[in-house]
N, C-alpha and C positions, 0 to 999 in steps of 0.2 A: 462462873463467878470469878475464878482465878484472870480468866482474860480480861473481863475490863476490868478487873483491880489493876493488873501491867497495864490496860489502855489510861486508867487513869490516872498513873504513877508519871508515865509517857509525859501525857499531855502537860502534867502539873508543873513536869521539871523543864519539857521546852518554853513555858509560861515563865518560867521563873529565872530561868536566865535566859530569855528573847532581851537581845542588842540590837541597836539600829546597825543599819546597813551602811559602814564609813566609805565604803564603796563611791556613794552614791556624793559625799563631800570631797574625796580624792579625786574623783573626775570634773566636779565643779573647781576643785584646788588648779585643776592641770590646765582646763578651759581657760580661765580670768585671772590667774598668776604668775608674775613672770617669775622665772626660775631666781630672781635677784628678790622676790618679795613686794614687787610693784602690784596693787592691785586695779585691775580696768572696772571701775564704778560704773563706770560710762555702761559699757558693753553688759553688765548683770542687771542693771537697771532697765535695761531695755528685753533681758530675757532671765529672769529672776525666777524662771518656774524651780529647777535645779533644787536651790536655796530653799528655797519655802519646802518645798518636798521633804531635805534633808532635817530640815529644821522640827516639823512634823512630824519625821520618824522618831527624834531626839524627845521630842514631847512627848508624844506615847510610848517611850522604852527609857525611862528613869531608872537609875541603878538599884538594885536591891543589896538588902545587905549580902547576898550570897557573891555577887563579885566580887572579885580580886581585886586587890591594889592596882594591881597594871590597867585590869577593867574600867574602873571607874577614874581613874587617871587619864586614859586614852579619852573616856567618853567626855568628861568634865574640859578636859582643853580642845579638842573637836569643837563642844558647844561656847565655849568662849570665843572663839575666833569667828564661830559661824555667827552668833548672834553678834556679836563685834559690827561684822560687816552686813548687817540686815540694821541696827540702830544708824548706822550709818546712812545708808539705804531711804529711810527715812525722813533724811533733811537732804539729801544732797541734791545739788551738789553744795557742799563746803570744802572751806580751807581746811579746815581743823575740826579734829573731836571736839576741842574746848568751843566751838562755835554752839554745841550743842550746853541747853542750862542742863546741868549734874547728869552729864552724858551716865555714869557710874553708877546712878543711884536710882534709876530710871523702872522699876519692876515691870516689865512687858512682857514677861513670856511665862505661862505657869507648866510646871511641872507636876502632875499628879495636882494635888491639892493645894500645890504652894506658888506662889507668884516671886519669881526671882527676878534679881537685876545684877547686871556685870561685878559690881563689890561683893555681893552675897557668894554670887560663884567661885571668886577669888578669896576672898578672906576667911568662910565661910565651910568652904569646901575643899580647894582646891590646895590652898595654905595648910590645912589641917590635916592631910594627906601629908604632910614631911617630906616635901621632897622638891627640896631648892630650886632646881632645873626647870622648875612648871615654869618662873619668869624669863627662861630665854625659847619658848613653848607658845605663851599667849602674848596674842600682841593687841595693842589699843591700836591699832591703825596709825600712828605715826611716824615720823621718820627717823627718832631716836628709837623706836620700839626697837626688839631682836625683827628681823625678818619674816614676813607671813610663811612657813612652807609651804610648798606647793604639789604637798603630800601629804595624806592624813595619818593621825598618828593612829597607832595597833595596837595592842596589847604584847601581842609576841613580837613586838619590834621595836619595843616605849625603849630598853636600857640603850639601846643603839642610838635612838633616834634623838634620845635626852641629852644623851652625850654630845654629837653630833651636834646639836643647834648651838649647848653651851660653846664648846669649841667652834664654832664660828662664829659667835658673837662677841667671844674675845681677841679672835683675829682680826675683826671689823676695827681696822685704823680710823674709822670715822665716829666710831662710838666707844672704843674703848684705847687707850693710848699704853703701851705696858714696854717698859723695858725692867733691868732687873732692880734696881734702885726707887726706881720711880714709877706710881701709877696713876693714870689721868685716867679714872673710872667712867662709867654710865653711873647718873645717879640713880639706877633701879638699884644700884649696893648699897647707896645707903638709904632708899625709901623702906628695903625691906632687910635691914641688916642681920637685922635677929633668925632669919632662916638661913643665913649661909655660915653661920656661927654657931647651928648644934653641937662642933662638936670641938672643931678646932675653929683661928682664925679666920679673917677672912684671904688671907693671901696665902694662910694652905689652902683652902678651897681654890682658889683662882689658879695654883700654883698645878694643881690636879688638870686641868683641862686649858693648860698652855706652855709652848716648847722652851719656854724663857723660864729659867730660874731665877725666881723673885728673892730677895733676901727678907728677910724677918724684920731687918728697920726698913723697909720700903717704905718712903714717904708718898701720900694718897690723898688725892684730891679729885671731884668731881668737874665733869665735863655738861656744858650747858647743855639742855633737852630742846630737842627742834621736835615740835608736836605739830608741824608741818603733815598734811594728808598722805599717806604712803601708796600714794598713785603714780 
C-alpha cells in the first residue's frame, strides 16, 4: 500500500509541474533567426512543423499555480513570440502586423479552458508578473520592436537573459538615442510608463542598464515606431 501511495505522490507531482520542452523553440529560434533578430517567414512557412509542435506543447503544459515567477515568466514570453510568429504566419506574406485587422485582439489559441490573444498574454499576464524587462523580451514582430532572440528564455537563466536583452535595446542607436542630458526614447517608455516607474523614475531605471550617466533633468522625447515586418 505504502508503494503506490509514493507511485502516486510520483506521478501527481511530475503532473503538476510538467513544462513544455523550450528545447524544442530554441532550436526553431536558432534555425529561422538571425543572431540580429531578422526573422525568415519565407523559410518557416514553408517547413512550420517545428512551430506548431512547440506551440502544442505550450498548449498542453499551462502554468499552475505551483511555478515560480521565473517559471511562468520564461513560459509566458516563449509563448508570446511563438504565437507572435504563427499569427503572422497566417496572413503572410505582409508588410506589417498593422496589415493584420486587431492583430492584438485576435483569441486563437486556447489554453486549458481559456481562449487567449496576444493583449490578454501581455496585459493580462505577463504585466501582472511585475517585472519591466518582459518589454524588451516580446516582440510584435516589427522593426522598432527589441530584437526576436534567437534563444529561448529559462527559467534558470531569465535574471541574465532579462538583463541582457534590456542592455541591448538601449544600446540599439536605432531605437533608442541616450546621451547624459538628453533622451530620444522607443515609445514602448511611454506606451507602458507605469511599469518602469514602480519604484523610482524612469531615467533611474534606464540609468540601471546603460554605461552613460543620465542626469535627473534629462530632457525626453519619443522616437517614431517603424512597424515595418522584422524580416
Amino acid at each position: 500500500m505504502k508503494f503506490f501511495l509514493t507511485l502516486f505522490i510520483a506521478l501527481y507531482s511530475v503532473s503538476v509541474y510538467a513544462q513544455p520542452d523550450h528545447s524544442l523553440w530554441n532550436n526553431f529560434l536558432k534555425t529561422h533567426v538571425s543572431p540580429n533578430g531578422n526573422v525568415d517567414y519565407n523559410s518557416i512557412q514553408n517547413s512550420s512543423t517545428g512551430l506548431e509542435t512547440y506551440i502544442s506543447t505550450l498548449l498542453e503544459n499551462a502554468p499552475t499555480e505551483n511555478w515560480s515567477k521565473q517559471e511562468k515568466l520564461a513560459y509566458w514570453i516563449n509563448a508570446y513570440n511563438a504565437l507572435t510568429i504563427d499569427l503572422i504566419l497566417r496572413y503572410y506574406p505582409i508588410n506589417s502586423i498593422k496589415d493584420i485587422k486587431k492583430p492584438w485582439d485576435q483569441s486563437l489559441w486556447q489554453f486549458g479552458d481559456t481562449w487567449y490573444s496576444l493583449n490578454d498574454i501581455e496585459h493580462k499576464i505577463l504585466r501582472n508578473l511585475n517585472e519591466p524587462r518582459i518589454h524588451f523580451a516580446i516582440v510584435c514582430a516589427s522593426v522598432s520592436c527589441p530584437k526576436l532572440q534567437n534563444t529561448a528564455f529559462v527559467a534558470d537563466k531569465l535574471e541574465a537573459q532579462l538583463t541582457n536583452a534590456t542592455k541591448a535595446f538601449l544600446a540599439d542607436s536605432s531605437k533608442n538615442k541616450i546621451s547624459k542630458d538628453r533622451l530620444e526614447l522607443s515609445k514602448i517608455f511611454r506606451w507602458f510608463a507605469k511599469d518602469f516607474r514602480t519604484e523610482d523614475s524612469l531615467i533611474d531605471f534606464i540609468n540601471r542598464y546603460t554605461d552613460v550617466s543620465i542626469l535627473k533633468d534629462a530632457k525626453i522625447s519619443y522616437l517614431d515606431y517603424n512597424w515595418d515586418l522584422n524580416e
